[in-house]
MMTF fields as JSON, N, C-alpha, C and O atoms, coordinates in Angstrom:
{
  "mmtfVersion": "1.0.0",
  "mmtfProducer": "UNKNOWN",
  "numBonds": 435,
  "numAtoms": 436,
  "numGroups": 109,
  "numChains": 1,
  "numModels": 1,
  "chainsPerModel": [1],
  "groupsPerChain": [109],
  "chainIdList": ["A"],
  "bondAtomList": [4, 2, 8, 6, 12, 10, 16, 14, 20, 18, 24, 22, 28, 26, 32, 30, 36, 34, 40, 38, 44, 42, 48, 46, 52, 50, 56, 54, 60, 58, 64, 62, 68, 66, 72, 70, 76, 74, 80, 78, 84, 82, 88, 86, 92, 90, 96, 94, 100, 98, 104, 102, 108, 106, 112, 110, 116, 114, 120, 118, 124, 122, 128, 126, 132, 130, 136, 134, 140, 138, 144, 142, 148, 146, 152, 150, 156, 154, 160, 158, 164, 162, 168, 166, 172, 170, 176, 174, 180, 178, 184, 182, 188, 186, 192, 190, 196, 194, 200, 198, 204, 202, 208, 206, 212, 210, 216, 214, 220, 218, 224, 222, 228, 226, 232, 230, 236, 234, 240, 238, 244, 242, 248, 246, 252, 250, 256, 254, 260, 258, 264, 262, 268, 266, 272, 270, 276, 274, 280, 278, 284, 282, 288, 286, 292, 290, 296, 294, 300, 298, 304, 302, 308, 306, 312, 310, 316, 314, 320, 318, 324, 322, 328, 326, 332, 330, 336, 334, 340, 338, 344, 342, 348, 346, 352, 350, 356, 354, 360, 358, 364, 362, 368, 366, 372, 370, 376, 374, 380, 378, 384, 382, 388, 386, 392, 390, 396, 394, 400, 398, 404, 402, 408, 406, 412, 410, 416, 414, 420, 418, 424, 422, 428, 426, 432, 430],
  "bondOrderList": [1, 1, 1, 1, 1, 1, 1, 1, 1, 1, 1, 1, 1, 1, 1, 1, 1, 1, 1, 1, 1, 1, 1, 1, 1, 1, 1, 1, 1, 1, 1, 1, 1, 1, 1, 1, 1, 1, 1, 1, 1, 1, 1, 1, 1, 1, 1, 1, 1, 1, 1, 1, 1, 1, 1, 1, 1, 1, 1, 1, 1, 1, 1, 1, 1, 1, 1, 1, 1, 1, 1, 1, 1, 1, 1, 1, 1, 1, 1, 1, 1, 1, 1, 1, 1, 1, 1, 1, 1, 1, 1, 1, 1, 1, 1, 1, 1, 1, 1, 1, 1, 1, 1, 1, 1, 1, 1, 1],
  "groupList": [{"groupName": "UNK", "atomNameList": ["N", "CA", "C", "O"], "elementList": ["N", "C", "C", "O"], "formalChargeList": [0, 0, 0, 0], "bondAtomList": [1, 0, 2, 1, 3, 2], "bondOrderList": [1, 1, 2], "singleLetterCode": "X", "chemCompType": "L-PEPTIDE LINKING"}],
  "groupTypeList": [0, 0, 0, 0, 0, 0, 0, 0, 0, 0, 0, 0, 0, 0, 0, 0, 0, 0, 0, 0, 0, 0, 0, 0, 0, 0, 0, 0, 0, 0, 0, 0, 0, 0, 0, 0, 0, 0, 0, 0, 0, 0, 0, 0, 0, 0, 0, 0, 0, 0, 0, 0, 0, 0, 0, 0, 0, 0, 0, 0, 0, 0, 0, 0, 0, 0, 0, 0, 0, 0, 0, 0, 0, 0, 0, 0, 0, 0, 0, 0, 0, 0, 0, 0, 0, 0, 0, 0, 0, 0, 0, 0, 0, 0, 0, 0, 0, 0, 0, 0, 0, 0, 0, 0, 0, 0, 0, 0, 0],
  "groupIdList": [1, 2, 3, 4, 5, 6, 7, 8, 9, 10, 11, 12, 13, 14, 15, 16, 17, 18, 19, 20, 21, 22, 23, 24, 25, 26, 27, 28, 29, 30, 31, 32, 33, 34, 35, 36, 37, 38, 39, 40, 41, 42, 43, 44, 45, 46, 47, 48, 49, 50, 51, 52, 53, 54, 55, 56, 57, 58, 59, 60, 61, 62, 63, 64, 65, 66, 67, 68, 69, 70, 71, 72, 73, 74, 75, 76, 77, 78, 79, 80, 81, 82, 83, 84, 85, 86, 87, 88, 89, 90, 91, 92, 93, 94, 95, 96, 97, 98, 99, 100, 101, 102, 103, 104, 105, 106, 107, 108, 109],
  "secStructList": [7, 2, 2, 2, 2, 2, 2, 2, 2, 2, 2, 2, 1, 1, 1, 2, 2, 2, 2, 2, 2, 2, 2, 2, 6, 6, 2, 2, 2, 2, 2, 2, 2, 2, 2, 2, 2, 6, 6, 7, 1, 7, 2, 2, 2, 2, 2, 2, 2, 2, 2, 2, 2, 2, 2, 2, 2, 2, 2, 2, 2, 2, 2, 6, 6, 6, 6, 7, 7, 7, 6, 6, 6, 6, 2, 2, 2, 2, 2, 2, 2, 2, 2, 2, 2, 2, 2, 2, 6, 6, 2, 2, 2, 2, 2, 2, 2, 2, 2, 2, 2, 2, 2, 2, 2, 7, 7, 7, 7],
  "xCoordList": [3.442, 4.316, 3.931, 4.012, 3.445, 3.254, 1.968, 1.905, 0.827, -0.054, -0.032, -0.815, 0.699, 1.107, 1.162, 0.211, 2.336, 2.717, 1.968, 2.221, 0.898, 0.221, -1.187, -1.863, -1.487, -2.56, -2.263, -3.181, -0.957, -0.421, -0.242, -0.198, -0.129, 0.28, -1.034, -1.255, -2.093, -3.761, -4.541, -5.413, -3.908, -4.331, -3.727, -4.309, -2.309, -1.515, -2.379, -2.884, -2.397, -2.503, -4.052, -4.359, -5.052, -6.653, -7.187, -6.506, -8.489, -9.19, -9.597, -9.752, -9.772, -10.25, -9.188, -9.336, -8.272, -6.632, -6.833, -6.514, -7.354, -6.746, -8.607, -8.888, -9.179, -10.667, -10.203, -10.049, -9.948, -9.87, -8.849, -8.79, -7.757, -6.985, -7.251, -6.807, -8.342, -8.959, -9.915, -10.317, -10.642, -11.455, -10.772, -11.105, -9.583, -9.037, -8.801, -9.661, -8.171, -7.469, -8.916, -8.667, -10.343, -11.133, -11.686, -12.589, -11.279, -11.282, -10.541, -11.176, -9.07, -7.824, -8.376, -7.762, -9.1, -9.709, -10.757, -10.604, -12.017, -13.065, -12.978, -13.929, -12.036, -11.671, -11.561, -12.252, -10.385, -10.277, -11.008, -10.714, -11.953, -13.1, -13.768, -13.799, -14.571, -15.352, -14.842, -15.318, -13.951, -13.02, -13.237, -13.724, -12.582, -12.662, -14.258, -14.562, -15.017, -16.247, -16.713, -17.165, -16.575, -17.903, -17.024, -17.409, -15.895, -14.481, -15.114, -15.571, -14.863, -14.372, -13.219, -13.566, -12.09, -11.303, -10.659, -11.187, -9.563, -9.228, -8.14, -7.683, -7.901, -7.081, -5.968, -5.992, -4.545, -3.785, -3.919, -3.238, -4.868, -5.127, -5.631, -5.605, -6.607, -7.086, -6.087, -6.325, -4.842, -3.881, -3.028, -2.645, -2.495, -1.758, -2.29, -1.728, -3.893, -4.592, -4.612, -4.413, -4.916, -4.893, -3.452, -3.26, -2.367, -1.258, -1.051, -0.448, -1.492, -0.975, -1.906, -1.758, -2.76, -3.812, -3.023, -2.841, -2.756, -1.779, -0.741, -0.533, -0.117, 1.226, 1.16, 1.91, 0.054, -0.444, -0.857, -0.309, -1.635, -2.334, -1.437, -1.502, 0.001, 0.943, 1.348, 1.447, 1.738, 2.461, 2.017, 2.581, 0.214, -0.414, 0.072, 0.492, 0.009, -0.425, 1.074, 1.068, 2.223, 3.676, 3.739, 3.918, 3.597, 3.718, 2.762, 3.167, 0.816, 0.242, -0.033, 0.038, -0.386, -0.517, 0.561, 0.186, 1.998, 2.919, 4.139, 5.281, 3.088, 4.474, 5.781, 6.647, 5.979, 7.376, 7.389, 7.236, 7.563, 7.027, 8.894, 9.167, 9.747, 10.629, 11.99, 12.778, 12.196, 13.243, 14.663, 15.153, 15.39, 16.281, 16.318, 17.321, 14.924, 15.175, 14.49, 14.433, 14.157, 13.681, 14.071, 13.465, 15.656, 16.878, 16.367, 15.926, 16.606, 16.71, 15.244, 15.232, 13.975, 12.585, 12.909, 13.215, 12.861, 12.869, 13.323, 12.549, 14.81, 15.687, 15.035, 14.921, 14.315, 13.382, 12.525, 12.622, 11.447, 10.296, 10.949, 10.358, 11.711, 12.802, 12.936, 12.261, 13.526, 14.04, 12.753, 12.72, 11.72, 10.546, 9.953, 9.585, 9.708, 9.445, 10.239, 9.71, 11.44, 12.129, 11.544, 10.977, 11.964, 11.301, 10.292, 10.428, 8.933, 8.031, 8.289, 8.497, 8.38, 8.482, 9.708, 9.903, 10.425, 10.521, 9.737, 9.614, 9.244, 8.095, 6.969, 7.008, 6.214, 5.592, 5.885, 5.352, 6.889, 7.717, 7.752, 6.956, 8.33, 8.187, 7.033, 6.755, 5.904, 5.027, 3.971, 3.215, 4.167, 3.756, 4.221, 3.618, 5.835, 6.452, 5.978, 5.62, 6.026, 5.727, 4.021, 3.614, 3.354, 1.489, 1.384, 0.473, 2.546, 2.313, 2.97, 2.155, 4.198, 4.263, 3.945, 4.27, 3.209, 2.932, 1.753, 1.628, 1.4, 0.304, 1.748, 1.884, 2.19, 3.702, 4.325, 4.553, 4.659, 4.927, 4.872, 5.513, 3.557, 2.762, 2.531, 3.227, 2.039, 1.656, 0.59, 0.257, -0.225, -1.504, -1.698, -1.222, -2.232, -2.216, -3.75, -4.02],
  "yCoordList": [18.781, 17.922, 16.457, 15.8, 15.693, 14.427, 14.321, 13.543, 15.277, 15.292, 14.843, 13.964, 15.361, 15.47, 13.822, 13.071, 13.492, 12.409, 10.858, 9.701, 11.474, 10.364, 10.294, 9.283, 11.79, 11.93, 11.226, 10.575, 11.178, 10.583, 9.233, 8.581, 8.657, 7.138, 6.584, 5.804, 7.388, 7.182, 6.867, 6.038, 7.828, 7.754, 6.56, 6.05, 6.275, 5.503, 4.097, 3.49, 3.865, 2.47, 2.373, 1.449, 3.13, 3.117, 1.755, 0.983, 1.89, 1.348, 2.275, 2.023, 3.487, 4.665, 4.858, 5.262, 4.604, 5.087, 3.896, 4.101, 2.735, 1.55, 1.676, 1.353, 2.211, 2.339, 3.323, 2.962, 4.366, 5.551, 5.246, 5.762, 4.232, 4.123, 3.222, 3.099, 2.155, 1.295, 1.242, 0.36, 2.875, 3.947, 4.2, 3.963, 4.798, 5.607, 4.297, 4.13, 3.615, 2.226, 1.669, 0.953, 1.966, 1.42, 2.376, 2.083, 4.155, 4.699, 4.771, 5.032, 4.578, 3.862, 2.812, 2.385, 2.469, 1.056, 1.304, 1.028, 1.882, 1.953, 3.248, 3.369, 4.21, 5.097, 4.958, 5.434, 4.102, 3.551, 2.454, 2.25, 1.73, 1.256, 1.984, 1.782, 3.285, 4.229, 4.495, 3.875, 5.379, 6.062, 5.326, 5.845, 3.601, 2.377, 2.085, 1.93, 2.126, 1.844, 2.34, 1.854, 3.96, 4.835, 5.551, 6.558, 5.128, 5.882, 7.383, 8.043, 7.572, 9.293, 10.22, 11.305, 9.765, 9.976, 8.996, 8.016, 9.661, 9.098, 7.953, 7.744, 7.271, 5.918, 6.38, 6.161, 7.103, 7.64, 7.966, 7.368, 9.012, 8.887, 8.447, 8.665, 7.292, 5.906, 5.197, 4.716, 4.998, 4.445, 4.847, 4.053, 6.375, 7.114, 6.926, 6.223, 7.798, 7.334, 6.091, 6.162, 4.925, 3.846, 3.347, 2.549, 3.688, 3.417, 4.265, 3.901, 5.375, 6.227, 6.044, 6.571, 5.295, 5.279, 3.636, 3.347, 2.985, 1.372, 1.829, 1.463, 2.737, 3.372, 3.956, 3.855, 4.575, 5.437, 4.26, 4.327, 3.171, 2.127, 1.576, 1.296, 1.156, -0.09, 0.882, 0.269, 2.667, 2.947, 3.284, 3.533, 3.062, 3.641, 2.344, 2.237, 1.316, 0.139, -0.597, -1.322, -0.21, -0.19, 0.61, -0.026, 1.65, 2.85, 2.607, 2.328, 2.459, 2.384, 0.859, 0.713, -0.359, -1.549, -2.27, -3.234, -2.288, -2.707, -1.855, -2.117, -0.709, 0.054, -0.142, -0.682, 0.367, 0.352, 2.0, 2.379, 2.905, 4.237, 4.833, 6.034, 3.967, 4.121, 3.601, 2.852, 3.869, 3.456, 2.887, 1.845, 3.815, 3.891, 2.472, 1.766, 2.148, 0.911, -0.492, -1.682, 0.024, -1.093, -1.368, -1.731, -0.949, -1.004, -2.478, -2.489, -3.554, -4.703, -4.732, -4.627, -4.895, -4.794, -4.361, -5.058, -2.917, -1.785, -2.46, -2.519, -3.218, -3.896, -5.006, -4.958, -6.41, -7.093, -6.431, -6.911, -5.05, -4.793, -4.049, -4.152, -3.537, -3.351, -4.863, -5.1, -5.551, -6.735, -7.462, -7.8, -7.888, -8.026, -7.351, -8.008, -5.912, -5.095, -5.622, -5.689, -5.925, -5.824, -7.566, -7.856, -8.425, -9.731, -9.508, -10.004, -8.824, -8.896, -8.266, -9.123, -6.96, -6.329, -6.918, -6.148, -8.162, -8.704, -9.683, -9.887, -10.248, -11.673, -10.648, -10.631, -10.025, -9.243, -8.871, -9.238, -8.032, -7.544, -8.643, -8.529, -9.652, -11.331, -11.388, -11.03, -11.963, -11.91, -11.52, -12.156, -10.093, -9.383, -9.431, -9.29, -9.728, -9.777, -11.006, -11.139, -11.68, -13.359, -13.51, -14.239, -12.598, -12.713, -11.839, -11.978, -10.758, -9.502, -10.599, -11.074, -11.016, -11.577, -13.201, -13.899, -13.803, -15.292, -15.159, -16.127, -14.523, -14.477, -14.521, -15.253, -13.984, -13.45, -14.623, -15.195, -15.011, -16.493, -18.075, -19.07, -17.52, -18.833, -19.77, -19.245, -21.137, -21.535, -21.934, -22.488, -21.642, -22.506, -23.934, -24.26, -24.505, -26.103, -26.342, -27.455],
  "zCoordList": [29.74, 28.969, 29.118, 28.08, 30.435, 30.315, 29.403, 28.451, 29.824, 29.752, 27.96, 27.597, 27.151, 25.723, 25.788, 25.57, 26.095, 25.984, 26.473, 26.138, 27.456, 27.795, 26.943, 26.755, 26.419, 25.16, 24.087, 23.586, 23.484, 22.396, 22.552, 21.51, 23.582, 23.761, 23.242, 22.317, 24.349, 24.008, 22.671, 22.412, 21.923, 20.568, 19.533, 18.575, 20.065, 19.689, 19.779, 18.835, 20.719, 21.614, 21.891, 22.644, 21.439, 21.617, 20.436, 19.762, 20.559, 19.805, 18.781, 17.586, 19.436, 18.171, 17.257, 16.104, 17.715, 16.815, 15.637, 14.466, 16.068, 14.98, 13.63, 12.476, 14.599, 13.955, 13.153, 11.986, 13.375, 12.314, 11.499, 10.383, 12.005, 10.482, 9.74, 8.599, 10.541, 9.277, 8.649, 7.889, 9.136, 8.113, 7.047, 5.886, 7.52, 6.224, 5.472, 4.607, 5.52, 4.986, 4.085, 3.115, 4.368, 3.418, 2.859, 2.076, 3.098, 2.157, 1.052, 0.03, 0.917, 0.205, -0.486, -1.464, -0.262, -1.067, -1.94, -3.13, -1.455, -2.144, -3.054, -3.826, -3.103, -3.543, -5.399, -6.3, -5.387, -6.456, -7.214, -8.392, -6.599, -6.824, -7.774, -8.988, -6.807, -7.115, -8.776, -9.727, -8.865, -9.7, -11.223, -12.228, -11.012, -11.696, -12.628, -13.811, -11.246, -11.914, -12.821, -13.858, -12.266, -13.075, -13.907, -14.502, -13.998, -15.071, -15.263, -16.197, -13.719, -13.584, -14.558, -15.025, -14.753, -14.955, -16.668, -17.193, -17.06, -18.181, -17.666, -16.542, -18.988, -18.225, -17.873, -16.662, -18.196, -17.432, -16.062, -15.229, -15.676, -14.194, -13.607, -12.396, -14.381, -13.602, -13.013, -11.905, -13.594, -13.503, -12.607, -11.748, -12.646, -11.612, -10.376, -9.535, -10.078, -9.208, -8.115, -6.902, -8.927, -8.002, -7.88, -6.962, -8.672, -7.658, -6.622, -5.613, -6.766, -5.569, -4.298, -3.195, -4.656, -3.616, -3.015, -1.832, -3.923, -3.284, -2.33, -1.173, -3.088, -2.235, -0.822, 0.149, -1.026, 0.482, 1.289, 2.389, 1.171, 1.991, 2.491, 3.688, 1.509, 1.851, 2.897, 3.959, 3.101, 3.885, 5.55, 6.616, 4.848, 6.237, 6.776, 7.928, 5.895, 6.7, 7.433, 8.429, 6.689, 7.225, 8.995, 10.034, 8.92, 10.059, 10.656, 11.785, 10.615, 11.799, 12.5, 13.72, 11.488, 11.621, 11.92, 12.588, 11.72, 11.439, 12.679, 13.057, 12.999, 13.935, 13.494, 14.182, 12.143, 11.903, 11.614, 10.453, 12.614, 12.491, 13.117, 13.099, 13.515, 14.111, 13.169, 13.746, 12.157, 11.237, 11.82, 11.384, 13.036, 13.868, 14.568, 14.67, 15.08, 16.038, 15.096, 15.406, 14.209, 13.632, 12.129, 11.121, 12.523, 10.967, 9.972, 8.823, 10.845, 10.162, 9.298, 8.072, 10.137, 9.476, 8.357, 7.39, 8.411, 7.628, 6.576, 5.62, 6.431, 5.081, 4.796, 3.571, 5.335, 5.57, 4.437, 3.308, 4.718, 3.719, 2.612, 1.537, 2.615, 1.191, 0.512, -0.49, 0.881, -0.093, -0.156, -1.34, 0.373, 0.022, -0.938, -1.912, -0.925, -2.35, -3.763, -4.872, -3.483, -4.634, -5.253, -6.306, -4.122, -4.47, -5.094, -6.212, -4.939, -5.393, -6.59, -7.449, -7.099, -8.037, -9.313, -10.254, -9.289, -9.514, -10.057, -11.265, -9.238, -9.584, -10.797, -12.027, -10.013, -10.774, -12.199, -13.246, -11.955, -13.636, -14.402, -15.334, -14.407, -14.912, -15.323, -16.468, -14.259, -15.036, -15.951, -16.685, -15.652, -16.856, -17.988, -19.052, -17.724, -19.472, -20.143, -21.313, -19.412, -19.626, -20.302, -21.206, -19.525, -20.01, -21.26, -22.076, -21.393, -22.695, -23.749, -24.54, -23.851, -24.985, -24.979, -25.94, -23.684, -24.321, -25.898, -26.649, -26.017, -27.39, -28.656, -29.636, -28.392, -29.805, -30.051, -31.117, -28.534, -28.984, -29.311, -29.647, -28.937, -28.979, -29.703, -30.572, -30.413, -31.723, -31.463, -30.415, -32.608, -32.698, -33.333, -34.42, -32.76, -33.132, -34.227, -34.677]
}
């Protein structure tokens, strides 16, 4: 039983632990690169694709970089990167509406 627990701290708290997740973390990256470039895929799942590949990174990178792997003790954070999301997705949403119709409304001089 310690033996578990002092293996796991190991992996936790190593250098190999933060290496292999910032392997995966630039596989998450170059993934959709790849995909992008050589348009594997049609634009729908170009699209699906690299959000889901954003989604997975933001969460590796929440839980292993961020040690917020503990929801219970780390309530406030947790509401902290919630209202941050929304801030952003906000700002964001804006400016997309704002860049799709500045042409519509624009005048030419």
């Amino acid at each position: 039983m310690i033996a578990n627990i002092k293996k796991k701290n190991f992996f936790q708290t190593s250098i190999f632990f933060y290496i292999l997740v910032f392997v995966f973390s630039l596989i998450l990256s170059f993934f959709p690169f790849y995909i992008v470039m050589y348009n594997i895929f049609l634009a729908n799942y170009l699209y699906f694709l690299v959000t889901l590949c954003c989604f997975i990174q933001v969460f590796v990178h929440i839980l292993f970089f961020l040690h917020l792997n503990d929801f219970n003790k780390n309530y406030w954070n947790f509401f902290s990167i919630v209202f941050t999301t929304i801030i952003i997705s906000i700002i964001l949403t804006g400016s997309i509406w704002i860049m799709r119709n500045i042409n519509h409304y624009a005048t030419c001089f």
